[in-house]
LOVEXGU-956016 format. One line per field, with one value per residue: residue number from 1; x, y, z of N, C-alpha, C in turn; residue in three letters. Coordinates in steps of 0.1 Angstrom, whole numbers, padded with zeros to 4 digits. Layout:
<pts>
lovo <- c(NUM_...)
n_X <- c(X_...)
n_Y <- c(Y_...)
n_Z <- c(Z_...)
ca_X <- c(X_...)
ca_Y <- c(Y_...)
ca_Z <- c(Z_...)
c_X <- c(X_...)
c_Y <- c(Y_...)
c_Z <- c(Z_...)
dofi <- c(ALA_...)
</pts>
This chain:
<pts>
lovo <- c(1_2_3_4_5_6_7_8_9_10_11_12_13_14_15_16_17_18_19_20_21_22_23_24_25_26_27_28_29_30_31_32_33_34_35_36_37_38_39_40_41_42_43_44_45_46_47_48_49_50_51_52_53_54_55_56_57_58_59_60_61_62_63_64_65_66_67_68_69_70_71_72_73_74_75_76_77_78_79_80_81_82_83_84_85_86_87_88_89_90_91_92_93_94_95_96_97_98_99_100_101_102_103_104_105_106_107_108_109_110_111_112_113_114_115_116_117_118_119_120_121_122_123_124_125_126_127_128_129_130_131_132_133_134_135_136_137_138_139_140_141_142_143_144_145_146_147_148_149_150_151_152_153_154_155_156_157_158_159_160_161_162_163_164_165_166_167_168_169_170_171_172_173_174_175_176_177_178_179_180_181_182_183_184_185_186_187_188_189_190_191_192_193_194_195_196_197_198_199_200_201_202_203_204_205_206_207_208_209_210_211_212_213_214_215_216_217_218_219_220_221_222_223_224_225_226_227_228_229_230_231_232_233_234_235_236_237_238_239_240_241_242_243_244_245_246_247_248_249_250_251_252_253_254_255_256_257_258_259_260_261_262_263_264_265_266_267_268_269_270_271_272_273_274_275_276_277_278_279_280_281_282_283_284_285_286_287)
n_X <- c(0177_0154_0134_0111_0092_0081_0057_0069_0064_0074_0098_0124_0116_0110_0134_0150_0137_0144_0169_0178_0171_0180_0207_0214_0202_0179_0148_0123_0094_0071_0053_0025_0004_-0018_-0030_-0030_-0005_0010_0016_0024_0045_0060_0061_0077_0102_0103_0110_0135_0149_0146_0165_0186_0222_0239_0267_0290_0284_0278_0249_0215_0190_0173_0140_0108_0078_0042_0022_-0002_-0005_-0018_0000_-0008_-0030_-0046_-0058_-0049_-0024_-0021_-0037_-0018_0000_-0009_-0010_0020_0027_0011_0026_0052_0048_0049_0073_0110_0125_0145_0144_0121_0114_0118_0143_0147_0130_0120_0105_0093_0073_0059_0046_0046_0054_0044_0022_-0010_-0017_-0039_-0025_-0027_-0033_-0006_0009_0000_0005_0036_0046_0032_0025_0048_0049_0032_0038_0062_0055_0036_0047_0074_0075_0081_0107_0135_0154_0176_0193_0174_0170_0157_0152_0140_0128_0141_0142_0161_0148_0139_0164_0163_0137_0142_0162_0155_0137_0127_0153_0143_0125_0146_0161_0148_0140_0167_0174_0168_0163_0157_0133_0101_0072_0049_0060_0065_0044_0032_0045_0037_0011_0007_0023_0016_-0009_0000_0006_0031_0048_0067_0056_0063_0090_0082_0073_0094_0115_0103_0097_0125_0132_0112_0128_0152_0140_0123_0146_0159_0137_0138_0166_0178_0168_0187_0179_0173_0173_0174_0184_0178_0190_0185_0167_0153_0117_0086_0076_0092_0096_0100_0110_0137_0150_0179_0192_0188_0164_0180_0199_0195_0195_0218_0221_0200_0210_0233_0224_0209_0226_0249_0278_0268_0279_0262_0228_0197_0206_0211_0212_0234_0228_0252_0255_0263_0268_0246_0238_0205_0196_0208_0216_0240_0264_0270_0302_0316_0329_0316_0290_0299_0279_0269_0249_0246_0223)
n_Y <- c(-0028_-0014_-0023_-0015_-0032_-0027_-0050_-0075_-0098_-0116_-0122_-0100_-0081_-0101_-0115_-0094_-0090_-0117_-0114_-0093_-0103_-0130_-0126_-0100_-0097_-0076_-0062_-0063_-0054_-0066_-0061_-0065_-0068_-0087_-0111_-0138_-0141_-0126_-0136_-0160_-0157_-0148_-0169_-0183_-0175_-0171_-0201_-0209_-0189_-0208_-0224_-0214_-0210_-0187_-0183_-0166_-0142_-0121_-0104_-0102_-0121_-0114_-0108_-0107_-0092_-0093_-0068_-0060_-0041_-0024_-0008_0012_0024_0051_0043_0022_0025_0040_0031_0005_0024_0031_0010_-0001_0021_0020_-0002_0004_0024_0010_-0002_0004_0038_0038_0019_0029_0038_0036_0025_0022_0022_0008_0010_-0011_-0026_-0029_-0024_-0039_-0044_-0077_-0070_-0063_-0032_-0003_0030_0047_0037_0020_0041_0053_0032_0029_0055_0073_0055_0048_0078_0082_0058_0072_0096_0089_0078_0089_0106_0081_0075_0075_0102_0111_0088_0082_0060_0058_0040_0039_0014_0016_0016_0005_0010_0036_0057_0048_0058_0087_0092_0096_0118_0151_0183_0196_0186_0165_0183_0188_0162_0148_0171_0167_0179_0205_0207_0203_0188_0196_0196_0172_0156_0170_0164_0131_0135_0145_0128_0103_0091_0088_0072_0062_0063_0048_0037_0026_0031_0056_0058_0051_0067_0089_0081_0083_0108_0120_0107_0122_0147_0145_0145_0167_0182_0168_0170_0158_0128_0098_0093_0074_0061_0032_0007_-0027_-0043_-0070_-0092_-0122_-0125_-0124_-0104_-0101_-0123_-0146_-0126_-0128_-0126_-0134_-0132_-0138_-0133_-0130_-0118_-0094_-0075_-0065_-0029_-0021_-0029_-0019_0011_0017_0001_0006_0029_0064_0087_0109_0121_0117_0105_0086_0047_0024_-0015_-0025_-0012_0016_0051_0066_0075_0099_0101_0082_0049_0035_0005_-0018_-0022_-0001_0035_0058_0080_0116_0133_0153_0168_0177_0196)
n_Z <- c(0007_-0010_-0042_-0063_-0096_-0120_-0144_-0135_-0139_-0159_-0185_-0190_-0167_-0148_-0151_-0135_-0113_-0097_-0101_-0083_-0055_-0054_-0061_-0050_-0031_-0023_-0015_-0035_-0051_-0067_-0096_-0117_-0142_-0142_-0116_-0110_-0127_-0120_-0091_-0093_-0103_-0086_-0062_-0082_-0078_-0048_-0042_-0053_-0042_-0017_-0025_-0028_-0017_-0007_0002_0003_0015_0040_0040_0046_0036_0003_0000_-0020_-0026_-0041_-0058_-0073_-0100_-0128_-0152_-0170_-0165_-0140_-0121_-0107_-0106_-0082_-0066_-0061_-0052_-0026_-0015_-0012_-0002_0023_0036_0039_0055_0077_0085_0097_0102_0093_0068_0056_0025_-0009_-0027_-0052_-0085_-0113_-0145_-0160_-0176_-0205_-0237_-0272_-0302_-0307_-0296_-0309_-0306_-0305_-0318_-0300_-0276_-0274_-0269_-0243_-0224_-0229_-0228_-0212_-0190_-0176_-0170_-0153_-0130_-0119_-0110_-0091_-0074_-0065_-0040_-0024_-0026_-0013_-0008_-0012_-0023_-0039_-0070_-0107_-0130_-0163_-0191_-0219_-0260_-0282_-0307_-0304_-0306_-0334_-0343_-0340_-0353_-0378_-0378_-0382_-0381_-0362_-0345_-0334_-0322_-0299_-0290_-0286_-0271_-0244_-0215_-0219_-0225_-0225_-0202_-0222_-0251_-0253_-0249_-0273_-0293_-0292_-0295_-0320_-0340_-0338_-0349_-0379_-0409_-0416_-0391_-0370_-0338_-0317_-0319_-0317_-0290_-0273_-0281_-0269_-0242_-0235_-0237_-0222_-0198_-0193_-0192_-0168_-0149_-0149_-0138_-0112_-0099_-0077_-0076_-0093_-0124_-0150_-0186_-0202_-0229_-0234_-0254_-0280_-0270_-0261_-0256_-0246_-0262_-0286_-0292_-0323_-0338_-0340_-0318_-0301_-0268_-0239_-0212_-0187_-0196_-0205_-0186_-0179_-0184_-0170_-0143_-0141_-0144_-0118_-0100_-0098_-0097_-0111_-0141_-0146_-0149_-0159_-0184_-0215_-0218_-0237_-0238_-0230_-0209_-0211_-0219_-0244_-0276_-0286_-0310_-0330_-0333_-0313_-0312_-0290_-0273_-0286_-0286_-0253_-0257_-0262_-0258_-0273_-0291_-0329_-0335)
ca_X <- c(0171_0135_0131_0094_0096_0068_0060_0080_0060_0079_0102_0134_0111_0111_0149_0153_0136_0151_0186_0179_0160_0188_0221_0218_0198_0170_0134_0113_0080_0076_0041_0020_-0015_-0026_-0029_-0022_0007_0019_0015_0032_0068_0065_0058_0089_0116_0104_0113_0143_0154_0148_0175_0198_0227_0252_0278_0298_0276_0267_0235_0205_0184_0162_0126_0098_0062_0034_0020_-0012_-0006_-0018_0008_-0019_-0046_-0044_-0064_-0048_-0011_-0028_-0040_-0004_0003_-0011_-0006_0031_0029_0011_0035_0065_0047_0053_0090_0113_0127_0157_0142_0108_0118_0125_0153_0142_0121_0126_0093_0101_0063_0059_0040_0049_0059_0038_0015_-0017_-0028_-0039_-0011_-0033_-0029_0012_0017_-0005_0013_0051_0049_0025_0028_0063_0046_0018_0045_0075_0044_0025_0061_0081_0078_0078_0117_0150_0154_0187_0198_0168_0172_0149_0154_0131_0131_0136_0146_0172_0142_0140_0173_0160_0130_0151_0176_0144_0133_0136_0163_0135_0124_0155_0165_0138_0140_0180_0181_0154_0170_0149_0119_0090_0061_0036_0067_0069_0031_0025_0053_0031_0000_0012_0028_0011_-0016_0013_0006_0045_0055_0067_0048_0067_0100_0080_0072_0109_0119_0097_0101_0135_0131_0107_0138_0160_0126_0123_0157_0163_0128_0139_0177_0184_0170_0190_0166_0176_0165_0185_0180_0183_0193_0176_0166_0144_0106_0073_0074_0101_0094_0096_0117_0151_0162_0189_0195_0180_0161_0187_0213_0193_0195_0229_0224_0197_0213_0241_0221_0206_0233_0267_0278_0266_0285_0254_0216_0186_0209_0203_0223_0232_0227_0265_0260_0274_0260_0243_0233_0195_0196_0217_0225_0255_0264_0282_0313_0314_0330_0304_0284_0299_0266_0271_0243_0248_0212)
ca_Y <- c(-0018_-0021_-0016_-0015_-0034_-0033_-0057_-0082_-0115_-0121_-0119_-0089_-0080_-0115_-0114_-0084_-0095_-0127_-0112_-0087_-0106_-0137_-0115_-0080_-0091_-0063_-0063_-0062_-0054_-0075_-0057_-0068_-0067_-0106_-0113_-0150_-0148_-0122_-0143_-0174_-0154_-0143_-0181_-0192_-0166_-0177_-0212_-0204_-0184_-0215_-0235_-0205_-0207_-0175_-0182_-0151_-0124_-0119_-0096_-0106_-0122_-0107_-0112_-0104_-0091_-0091_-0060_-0060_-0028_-0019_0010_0020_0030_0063_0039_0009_0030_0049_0017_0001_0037_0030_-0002_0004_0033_0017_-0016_0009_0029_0000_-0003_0014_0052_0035_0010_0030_0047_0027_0030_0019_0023_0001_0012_-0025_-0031_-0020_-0034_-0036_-0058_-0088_-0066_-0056_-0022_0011_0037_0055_0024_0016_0054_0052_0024_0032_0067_0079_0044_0056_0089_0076_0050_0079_0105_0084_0071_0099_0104_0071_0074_0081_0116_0113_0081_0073_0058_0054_0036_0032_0003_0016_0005_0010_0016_0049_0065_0047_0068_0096_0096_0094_0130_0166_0185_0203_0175_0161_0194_0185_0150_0149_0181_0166_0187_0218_0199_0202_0183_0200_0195_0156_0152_0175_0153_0122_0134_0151_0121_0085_0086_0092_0059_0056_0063_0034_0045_0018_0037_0072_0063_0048_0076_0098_0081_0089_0127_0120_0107_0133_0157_0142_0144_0178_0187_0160_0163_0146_0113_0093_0090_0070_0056_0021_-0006_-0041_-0051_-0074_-0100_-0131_-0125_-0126_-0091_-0102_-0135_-0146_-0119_-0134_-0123_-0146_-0130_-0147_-0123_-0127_-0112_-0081_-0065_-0054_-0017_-0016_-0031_-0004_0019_0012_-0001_0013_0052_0074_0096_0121_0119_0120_0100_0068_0041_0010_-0026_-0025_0000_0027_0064_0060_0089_0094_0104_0074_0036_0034_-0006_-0021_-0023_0014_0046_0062_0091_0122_0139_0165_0163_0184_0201)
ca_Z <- c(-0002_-0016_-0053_-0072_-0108_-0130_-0155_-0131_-0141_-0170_-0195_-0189_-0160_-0139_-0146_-0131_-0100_-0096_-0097_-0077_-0043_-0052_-0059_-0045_-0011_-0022_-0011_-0046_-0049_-0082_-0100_-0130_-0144_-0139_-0103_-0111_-0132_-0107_-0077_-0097_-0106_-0067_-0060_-0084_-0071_-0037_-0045_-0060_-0027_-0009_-0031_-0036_-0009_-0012_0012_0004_0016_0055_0042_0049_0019_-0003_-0003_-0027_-0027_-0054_-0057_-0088_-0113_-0144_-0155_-0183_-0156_-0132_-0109_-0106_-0101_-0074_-0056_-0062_-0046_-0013_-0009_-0011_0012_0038_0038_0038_0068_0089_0087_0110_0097_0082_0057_0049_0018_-0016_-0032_-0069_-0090_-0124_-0153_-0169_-0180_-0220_-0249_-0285_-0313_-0312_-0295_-0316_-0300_-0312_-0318_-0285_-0266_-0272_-0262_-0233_-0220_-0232_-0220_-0199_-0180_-0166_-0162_-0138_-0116_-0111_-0105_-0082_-0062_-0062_-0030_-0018_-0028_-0009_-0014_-0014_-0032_-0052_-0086_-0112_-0147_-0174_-0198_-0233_-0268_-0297_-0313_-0299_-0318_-0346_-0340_-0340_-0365_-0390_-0378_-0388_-0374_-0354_-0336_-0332_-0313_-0288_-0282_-0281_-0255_-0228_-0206_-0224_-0229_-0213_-0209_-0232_-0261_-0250_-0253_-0288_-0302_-0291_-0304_-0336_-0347_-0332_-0360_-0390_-0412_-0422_-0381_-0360_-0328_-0310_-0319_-0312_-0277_-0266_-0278_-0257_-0229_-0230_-0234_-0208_-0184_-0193_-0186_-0151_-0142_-0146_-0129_-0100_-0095_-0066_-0082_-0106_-0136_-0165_-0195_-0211_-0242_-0228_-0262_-0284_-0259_-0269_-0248_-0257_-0273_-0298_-0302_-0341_-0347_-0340_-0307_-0293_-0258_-0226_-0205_-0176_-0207_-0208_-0174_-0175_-0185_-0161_-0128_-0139_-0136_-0101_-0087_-0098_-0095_-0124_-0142_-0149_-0145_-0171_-0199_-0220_-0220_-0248_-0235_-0224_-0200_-0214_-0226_-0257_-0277_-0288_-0326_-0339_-0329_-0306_-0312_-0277_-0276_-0292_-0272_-0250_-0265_-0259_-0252_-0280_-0300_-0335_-0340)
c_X <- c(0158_0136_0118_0100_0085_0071_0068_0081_0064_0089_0120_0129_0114_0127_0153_0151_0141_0166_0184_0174_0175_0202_0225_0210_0185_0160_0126_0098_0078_0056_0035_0007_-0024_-0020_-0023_-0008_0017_0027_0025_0047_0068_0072_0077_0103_0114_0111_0129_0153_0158_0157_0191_0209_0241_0256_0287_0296_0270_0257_0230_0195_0173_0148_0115_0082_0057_0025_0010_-0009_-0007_-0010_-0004_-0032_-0039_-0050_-0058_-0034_-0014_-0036_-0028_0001_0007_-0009_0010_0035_0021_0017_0047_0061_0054_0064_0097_0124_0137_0156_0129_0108_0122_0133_0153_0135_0122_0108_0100_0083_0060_0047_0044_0051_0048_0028_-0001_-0026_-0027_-0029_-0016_-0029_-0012_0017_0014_0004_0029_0055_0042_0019_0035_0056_0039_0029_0055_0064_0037_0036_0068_0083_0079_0095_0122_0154_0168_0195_0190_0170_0158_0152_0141_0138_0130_0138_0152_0162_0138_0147_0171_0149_0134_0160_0166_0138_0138_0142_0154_0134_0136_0164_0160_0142_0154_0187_0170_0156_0160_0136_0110_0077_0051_0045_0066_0053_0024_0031_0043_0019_0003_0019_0023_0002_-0010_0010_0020_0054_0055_0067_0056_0078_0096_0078_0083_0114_0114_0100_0116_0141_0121_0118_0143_0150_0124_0134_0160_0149_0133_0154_0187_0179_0172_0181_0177_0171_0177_0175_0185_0190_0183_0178_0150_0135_0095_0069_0081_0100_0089_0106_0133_0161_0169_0197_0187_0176_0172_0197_0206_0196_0207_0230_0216_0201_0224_0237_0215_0213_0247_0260_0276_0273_0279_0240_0208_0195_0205_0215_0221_0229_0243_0266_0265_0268_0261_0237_0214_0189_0205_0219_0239_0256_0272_0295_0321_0322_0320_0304_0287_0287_0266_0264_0247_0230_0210)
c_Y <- c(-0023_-0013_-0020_-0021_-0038_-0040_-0069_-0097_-0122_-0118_-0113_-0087_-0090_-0115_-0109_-0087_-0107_-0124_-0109_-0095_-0119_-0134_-0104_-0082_-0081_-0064_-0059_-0064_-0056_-0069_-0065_-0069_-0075_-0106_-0127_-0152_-0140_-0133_-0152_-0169_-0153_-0158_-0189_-0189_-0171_-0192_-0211_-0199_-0196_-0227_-0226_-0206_-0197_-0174_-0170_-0140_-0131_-0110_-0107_-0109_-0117_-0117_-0106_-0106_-0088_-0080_-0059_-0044_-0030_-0006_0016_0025_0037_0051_0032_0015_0036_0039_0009_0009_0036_0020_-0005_0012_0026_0003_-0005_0016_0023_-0006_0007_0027_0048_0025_0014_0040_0035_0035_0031_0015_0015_0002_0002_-0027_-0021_-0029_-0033_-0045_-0064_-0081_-0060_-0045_-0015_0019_0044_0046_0022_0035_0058_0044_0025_0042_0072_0068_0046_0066_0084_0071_0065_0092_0102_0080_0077_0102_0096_0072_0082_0094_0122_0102_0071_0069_0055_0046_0029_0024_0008_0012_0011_0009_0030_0059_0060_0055_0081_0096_0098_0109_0142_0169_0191_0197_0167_0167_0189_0172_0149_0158_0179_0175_0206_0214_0200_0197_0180_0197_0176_0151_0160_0164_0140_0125_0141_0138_0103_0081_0087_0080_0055_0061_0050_0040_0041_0026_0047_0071_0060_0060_0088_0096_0087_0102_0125_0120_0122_0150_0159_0147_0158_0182_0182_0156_0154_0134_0110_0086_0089_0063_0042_0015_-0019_-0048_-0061_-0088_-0111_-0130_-0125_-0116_-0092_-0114_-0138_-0134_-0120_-0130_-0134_-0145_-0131_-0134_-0124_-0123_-0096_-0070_-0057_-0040_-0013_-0016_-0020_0009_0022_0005_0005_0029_0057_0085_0108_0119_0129_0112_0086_0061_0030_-0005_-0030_-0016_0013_0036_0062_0077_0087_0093_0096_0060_0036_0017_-0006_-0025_-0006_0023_0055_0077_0104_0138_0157_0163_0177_0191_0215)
c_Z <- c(-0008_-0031_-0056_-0089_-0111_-0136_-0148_-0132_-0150_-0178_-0188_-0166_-0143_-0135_-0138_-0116_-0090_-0095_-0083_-0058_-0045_-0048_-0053_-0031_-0011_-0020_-0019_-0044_-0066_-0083_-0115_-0129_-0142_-0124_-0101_-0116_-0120_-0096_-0082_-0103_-0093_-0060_-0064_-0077_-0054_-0033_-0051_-0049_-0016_-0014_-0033_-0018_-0010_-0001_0016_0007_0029_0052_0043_0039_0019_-0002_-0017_-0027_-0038_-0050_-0073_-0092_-0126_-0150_-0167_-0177_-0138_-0120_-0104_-0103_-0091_-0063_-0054_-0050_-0030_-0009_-0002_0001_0022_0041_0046_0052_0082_0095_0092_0096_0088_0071_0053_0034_0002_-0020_-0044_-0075_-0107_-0134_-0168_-0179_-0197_-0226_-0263_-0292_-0318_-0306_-0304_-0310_-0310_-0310_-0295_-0275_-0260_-0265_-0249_-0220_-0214_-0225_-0210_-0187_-0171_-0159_-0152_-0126_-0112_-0104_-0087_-0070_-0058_-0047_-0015_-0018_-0024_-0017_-0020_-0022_-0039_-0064_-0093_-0124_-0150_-0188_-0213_-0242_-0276_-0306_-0312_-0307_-0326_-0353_-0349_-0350_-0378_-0391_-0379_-0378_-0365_-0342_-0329_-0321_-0298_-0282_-0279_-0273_-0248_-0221_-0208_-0227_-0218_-0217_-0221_-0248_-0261_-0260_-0267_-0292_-0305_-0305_-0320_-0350_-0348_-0346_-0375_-0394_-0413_-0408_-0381_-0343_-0317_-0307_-0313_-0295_-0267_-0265_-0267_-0243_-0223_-0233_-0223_-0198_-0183_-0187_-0171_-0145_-0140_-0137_-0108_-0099_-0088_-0068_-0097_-0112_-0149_-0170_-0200_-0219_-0234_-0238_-0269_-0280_-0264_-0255_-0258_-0259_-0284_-0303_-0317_-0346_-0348_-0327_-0302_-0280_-0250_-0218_-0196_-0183_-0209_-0194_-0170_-0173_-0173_-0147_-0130_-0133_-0121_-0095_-0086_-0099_-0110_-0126_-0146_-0150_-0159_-0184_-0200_-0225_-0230_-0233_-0227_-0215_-0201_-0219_-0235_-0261_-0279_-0307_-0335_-0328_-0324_-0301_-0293_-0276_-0276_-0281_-0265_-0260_-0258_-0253_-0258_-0293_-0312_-0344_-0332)
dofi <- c(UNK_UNK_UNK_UNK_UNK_UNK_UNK_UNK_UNK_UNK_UNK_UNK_UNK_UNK_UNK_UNK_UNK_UNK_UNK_UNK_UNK_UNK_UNK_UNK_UNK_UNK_UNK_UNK_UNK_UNK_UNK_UNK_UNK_UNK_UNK_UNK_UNK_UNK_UNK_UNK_UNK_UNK_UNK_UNK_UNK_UNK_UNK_UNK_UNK_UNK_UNK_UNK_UNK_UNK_UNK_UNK_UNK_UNK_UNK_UNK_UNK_UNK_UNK_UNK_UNK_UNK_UNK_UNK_UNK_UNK_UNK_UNK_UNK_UNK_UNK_UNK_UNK_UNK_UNK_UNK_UNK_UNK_UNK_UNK_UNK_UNK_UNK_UNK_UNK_UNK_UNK_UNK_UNK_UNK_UNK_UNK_UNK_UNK_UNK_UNK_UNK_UNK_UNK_UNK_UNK_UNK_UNK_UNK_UNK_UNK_UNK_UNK_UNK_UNK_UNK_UNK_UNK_UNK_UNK_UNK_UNK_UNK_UNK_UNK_UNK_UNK_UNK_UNK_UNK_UNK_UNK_UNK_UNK_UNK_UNK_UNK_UNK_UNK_UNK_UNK_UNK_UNK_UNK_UNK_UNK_UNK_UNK_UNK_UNK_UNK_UNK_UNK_UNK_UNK_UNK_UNK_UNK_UNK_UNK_UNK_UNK_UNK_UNK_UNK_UNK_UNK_UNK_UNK_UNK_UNK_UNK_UNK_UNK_UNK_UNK_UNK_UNK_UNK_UNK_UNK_UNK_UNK_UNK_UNK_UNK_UNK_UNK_UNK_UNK_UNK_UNK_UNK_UNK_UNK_UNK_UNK_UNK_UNK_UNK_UNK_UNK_UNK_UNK_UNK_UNK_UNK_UNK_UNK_UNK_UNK_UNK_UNK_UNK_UNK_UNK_UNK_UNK_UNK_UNK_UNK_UNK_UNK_UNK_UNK_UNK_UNK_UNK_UNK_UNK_UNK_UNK_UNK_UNK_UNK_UNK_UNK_UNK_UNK_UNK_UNK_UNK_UNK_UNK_UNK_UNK_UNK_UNK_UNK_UNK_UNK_UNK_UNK_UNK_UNK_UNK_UNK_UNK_UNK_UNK_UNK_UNK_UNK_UNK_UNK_UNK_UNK_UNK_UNK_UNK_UNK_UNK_UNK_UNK_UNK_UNK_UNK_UNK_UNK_UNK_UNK_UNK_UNK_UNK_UNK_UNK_UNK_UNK)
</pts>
């Protein structure tokens, strides 16, 4: 299987790739904005490959390619684009298709952008890669997950019941509601922009998924995972401790498409923290 993972030179990101090309056998196209640091996670996972011996599995091992993307530029996802698509041309009918799509590349925290910038990024980053890929992906057992944050229903639980309406039924959402929200609220001095665009993004998934039902689109929280977007602020979970919710969703069976899950894997609602451990979120929001 071939998945795409932005953001893959580091962090949550790197993890993800390195599972995935060591554990799962899968053919990663590992992306990011620095062509160097790129090249040097390609470099380590390759290295890494050549020490890793999995006896227990007759597949055939994973490899990985570097692929330069900036998710914050129409250009540079759209050169990604093709590059992609003419690698994938050249493989025979039964392996030219990815299977997943993982929108791991964010900014925030320790980041110092403009609110315009982290929304750019957060949301209309995703938008550009599932836009631009869409039909680079298995029509019939694509996945997608995007990378979001329990900042998101923190987001959310902060907002009127109006908005609340909106962002906790994606399912009725449409674009132009995704992107007022954005701009109506990014320049708000007492928002957390960070929170506004997790959340969006995942009324984005839920947006997608009903537009594109035959690919599983979802949204997860990796949990609070020590990288250099959290660093200083006390996370104590190893990026290779965050990937759970996501390899759930891309690799096990789903029990429904467009939802968002906790760090445990498990349906999470969007208007309230659902710790791990927790019963899943009956998907009955009360607005």
């Amino acid at each position: 299987m071939r998945i795409l993972v932005t953001g893959g030179n580091t962090g949550i990101g790197f993890a993800l790739c390195k599972q995935l090309v060591l554990d799962h056998h899968a053919h990663v196209y590992l992306t990011a904005r620095n062509p160097t640091k790129g090249q040097n996670a390609v470099t380590q996972i390759q290295s890494l490959m050549e020490d890793y011996d999995d006896t227990s599995s007759s597949k055939s091992k994973g490899s990985v390619t570097f692929v330069p993307m900036d998710t914050s530029s129409d250009e540079s996802v759209l050169s990604a684009s093709k590059v992609i698509r003419d690698d994938l041309m050249n493989l025979s009918s039964d392996d030219n298709k990815l299977y997943g799509l993982v929108n791991n590349a964010g900014v925030g925290l320790n980041t110092a952008l403009a609110p315009e910038d982290l929304i750019n990024t957060n949301l209309y980053g995703p938008k550009r890669v599932c836009e631009a890929f869409l039909d680079l992906l298995d029509e019939q057992n694509g996945r997608i997950v995007n990378l979001g944050s329990g900042s998101g229903p923190m987001y959310t639980s902060r907002c009127s019941d109006v908005d609340k309406k909106m962002l906790c039924h994606p399912e009725k959402a449409s674009w132009e509601d995704i992107e007022k929200h954005a701009n109506d609220n990014m320049n708000e001095g007492y928002v957390d922009v960070y929170g506004l665009s997790k959340a969006l993004l995942a009324c984005y998934t839920g947006y997608f998924a009903n537009m594109h039902p035959n690919i599983l689109t979802s949204c997860v929280t990796p949990g609070f995972i020590d990288t250099q977007m959290t660093r200083g602020y006390g996370a104590s979970k190893t990026p290779d401790q965050g990937t759970l919710a996501i390899k759930h969703c891309l690799l096990d069976e789903l029990e429904g498409n467009g939802w968002y899950y906790g760090s445990d894997g498990v349906r999470s609602p969007y208007h309230f923290m659902r710790n791990p451990g927790e019963p899943p979120y009956d998907g009955k929001a009360p607005f």
